[in-house]
C-alpha positions as CSV (number, residue, x, y, z in Angstrom):
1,X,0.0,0.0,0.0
2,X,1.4,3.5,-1.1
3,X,1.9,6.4,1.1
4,X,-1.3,7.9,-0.9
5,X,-3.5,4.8,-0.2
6,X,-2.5,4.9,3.6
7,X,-3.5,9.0,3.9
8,X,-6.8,7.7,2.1
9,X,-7.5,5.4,4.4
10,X,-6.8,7.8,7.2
11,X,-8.7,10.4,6.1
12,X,-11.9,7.8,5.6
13,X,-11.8,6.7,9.1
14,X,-12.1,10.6,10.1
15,X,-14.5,11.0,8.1
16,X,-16.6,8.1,9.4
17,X,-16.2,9.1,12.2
18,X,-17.5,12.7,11.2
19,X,-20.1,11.9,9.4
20,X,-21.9,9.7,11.8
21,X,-22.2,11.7,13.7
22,X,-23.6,14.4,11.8
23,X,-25.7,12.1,9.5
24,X,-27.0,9.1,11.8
25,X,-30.6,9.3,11.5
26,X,-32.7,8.7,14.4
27,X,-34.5,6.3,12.7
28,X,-32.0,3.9,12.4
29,X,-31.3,4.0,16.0
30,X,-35.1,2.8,17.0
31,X,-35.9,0.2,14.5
32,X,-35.2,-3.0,15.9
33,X,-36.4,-6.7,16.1
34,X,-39.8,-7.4,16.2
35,X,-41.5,-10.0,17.8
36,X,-44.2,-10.3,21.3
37,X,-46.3,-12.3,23.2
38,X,-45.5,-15.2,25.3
39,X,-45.3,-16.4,28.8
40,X,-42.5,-15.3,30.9
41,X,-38.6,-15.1,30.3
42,X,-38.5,-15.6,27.0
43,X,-35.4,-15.6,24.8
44,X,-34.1,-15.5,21.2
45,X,-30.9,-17.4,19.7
46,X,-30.0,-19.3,16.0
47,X,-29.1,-22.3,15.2
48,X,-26.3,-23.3,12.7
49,X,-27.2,-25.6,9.9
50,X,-25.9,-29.1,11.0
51,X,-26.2,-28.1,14.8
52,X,-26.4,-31.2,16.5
53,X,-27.1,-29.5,19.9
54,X,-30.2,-28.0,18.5
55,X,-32.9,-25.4,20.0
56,X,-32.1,-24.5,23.8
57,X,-32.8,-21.5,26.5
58,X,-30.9,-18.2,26.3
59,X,-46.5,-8.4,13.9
60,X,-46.2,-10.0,10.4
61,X,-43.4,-8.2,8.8
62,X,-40.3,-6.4,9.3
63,X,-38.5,-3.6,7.1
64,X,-35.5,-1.6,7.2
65,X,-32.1,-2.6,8.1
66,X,-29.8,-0.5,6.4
67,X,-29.1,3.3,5.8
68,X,-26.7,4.5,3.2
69,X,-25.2,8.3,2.9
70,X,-23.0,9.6,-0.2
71,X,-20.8,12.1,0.3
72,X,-17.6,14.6,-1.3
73,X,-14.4,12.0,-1.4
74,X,-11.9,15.0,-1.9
75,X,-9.2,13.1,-0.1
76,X,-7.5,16.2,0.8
77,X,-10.7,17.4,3.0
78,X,-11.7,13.6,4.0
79,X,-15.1,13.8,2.5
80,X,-18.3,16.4,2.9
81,X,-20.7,16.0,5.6
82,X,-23.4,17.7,3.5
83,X,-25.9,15.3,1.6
84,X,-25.2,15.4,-2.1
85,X,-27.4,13.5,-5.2
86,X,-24.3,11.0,-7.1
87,X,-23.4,11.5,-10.5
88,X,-22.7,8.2,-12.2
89,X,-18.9,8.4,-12.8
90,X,-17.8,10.1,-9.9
91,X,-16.1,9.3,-6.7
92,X,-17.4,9.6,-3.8
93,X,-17.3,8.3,0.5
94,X,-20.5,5.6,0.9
95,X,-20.9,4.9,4.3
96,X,-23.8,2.5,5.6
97,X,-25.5,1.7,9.0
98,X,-27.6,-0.9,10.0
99,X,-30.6,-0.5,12.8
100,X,-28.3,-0.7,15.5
101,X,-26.4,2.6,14.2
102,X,-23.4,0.1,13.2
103,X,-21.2,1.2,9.9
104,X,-22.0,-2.2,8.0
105,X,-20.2,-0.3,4.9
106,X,-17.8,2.1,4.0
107,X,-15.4,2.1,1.8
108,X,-14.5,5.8,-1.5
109,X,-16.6,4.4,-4.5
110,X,-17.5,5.4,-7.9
111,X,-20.9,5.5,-8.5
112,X,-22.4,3.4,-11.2
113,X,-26.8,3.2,-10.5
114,X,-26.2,0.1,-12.4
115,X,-24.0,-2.0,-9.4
116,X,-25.1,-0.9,-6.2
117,X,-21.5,-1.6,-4.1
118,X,-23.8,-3.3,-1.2
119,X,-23.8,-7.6,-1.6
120,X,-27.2,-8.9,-1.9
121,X,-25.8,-11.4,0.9
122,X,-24.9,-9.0,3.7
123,X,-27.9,-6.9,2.9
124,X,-30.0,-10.3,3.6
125,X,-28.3,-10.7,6.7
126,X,-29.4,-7.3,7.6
127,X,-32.9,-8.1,7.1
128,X,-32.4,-11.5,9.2
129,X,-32.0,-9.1,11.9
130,X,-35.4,-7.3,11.7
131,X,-36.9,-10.4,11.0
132,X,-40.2,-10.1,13.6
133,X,-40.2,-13.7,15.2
134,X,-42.7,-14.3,18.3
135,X,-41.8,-15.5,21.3
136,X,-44.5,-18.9,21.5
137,X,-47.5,-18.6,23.8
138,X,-47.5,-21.8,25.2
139,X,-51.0,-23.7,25.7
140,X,-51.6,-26.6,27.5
141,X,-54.6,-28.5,28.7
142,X,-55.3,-29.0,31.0
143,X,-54.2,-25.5,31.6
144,X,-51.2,-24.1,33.6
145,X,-53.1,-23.2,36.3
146,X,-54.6,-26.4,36.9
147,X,-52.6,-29.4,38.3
148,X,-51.9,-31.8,35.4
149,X,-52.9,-35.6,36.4
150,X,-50.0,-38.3,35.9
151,X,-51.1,-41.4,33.5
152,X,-53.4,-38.6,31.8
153,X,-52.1,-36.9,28.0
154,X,-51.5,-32.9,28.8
155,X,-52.4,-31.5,25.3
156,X,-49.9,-28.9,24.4
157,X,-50.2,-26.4,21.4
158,X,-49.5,-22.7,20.2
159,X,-52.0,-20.1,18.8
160,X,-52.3,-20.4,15.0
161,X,-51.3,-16.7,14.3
162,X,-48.0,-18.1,15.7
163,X,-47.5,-20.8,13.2
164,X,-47.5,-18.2,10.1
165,X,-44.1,-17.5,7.6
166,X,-42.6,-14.0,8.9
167,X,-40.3,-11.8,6.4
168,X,-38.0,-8.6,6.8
169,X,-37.1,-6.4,3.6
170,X,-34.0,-4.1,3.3
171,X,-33.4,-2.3,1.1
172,X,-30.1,0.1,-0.1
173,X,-28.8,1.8,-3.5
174,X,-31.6,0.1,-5.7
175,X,-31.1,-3.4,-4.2
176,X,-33.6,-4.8,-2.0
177,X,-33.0,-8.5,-0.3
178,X,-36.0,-10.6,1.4
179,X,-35.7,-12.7,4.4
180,X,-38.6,-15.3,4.9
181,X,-39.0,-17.3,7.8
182,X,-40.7,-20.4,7.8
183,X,-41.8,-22.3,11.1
184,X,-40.9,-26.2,11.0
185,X,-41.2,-27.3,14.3
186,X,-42.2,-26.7,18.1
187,X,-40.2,-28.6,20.0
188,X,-41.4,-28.9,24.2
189,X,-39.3,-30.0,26.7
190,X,-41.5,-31.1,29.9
191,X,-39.3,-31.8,32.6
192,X,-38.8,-34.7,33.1
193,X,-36.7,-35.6,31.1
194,X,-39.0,-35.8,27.9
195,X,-39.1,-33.8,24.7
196,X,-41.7,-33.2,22.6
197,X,-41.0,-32.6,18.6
198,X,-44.5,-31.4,16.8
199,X,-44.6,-30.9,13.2
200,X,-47.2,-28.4,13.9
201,X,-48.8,-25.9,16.3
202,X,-50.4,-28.2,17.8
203,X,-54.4,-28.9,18.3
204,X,-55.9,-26.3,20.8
205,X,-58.9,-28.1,23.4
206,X,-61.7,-27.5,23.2
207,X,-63.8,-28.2,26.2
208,X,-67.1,-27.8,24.6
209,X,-66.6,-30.8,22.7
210,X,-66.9,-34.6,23.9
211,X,-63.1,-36.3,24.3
212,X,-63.8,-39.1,22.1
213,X,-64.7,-36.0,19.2
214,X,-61.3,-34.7,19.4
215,X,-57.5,-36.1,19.0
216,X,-53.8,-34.4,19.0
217,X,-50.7,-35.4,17.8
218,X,-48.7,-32.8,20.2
219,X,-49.0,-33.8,23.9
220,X,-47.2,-35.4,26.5
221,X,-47.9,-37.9,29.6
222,X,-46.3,-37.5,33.0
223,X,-45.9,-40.8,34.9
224,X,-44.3,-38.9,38.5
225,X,-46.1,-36.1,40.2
226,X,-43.4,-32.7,40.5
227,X,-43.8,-33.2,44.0
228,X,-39.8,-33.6,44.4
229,X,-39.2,-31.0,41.8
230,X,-38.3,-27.3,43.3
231,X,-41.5,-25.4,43.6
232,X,-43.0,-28.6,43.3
233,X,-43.0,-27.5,39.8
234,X,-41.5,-29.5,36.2
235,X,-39.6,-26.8,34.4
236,X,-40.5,-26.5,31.0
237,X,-40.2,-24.7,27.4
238,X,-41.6,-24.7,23.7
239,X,-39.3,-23.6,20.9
240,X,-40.5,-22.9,17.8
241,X,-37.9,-23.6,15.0
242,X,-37.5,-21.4,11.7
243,X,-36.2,-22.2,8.8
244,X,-35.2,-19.4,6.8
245,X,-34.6,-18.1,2.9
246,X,-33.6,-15.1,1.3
247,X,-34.0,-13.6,-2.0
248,X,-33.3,-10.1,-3.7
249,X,-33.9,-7.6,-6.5
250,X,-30.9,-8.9,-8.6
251,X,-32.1,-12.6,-8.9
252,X,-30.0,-14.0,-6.1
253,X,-30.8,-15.9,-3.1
254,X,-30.5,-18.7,-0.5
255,X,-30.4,-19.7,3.2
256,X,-29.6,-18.3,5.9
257,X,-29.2,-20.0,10.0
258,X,-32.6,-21.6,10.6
259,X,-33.7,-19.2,13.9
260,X,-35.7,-19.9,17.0
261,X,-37.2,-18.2,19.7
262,X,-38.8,-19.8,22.8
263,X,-40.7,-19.4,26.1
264,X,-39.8,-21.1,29.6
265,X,-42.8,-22.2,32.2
266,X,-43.8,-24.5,34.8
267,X,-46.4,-27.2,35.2
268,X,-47.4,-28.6,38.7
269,X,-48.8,-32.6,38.3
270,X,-49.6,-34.4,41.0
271,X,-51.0,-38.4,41.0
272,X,-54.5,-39.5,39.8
273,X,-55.7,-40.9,43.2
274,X,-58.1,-44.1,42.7
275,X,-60.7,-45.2,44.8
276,X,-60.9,-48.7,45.8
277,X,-63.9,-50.3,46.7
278,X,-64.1,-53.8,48.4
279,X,-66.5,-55.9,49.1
280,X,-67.8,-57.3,52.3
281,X,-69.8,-60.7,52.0
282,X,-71.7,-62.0,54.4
């Protein structure tokens, strides 16, 4: 690198430094991720494709992501705070933020309205980040209030408005890149040492109907009342598991970390107690 490149590079981190501070929009600083709803101490992580260890603790649509500002690139003055329309040809300091007020991008370019400098890639990974996942409102029946009976199925389920894809767009320069998130499983762990993997959201109860009228293919059965268990309380949690594509403006696409979110709670069961009836001949 010449002596010229390093003053460039100098004069680029100054004016970075400048021009964020002038130029930050507020706007950038208050989006952030969506999501809502659930029962109590929820949390938010991603999974890497091939994960073996899987899923653990730790509004329809999302937008924004990224904020881009030209700028003079007169390397003797480090660049122009004031906002300027490009000319295709010309040089000028691009400097980018996501939501967070991050620089995601910044770099002297020439401006060609033909190849935005952002890649379709990282601008997808910028809407992964505003993509509005919920936190799962975990249902059970009987319901978490009530004891649950050991030998006797607890239904378990999320709301359908849950179970629905979710996407985030952002957009920069004339490219725009799509992040859809598709939900693949719910996965509750009951403890006791049993986990639950539904395909589904599960079948809600519905007490105004007969048991033999209805059925479920997401529920569990505790054999040992919580009795010994602290709060005499099982610990437990639903996941629900994401996968998730992108695609953008320019034709390209593909996936991204399959994401989860999930919600921690607590179910008390005690034992079915039977009554026994003898009888007394005479």
């Amino acid at each position: 690198m010449g002596r010229g490149d390093v003053v460039r590079r100098v004069i680029l981190i100054v004016a970075i430094a400048c021009i964020g501070g002038l130029l930050l929009p507020s706007t950038a600083l208050a989006e952030g991720i969506g999501g809502g709803g659930g029962a109590t101490d929820p949390w938010v992580g991603v999974r890497q494709p091939g994960d073996p260890g899987g899923p653990g603790p730790g509004d329809s649509t999302g937008s924004g992501g990224v904020h881009c500002q030209y700028s003079g690139a007169n390397p003797s003055t480090g660049g122009s705070p004031d906002v300027i329309t490009p000319i295709a040809g010309q040089e000028y300091l691009l400097v980018c933020w996501d939501s967070s007020g991050q620089v995601v991008f910044s770099d002297f370019v020439i401006y060609d309205p033909a190849a935005p400098p952002f890649d379709p890639a990282t601008l997808a990974r910028q809407a992964y980040k505003q993509l509005p996942l919920v936190y799962p409102d975990a249902q059970t029946s009987p319901s978490m209030s009530m004891d649950q009976l050991t030998g006797v199925a607890t239904w378990l389920w999320v709301p359908d408005s849950e179970w629905q894809p979710r996407s985030a767009t952002a957009s920069v320069l004339g490219l725009s890149a799509t992040v859809t998130a598709t939900p693949q499983q719910a996965v509750w762990t009951m403890g006791d040492g049993a986990q639950v993997v539904c395909d589904g959201p599960g079948t809600p109860y519905d007490t105004s109907r007969p048991d033999d009228e209805q059925s479920t293919d997401c529920s569990h059965t505790y054999w040992q009342s919580s009795l010994n268990q602290p709060g005499e309380r099982y610990p437990a949690s639903v996941v629900i598991v994401w996968s998730v594509q992108w695609s953008a403006t320019d034709g390209s696409g593909g996936t991204l970390p399959a994401a989860w979110r999930g919600t921690r709670f607590s179910l008390r069961v005690t034992e079915a107690q039977a009554l026994r009836v003898s009888e007394v001949h005479s």
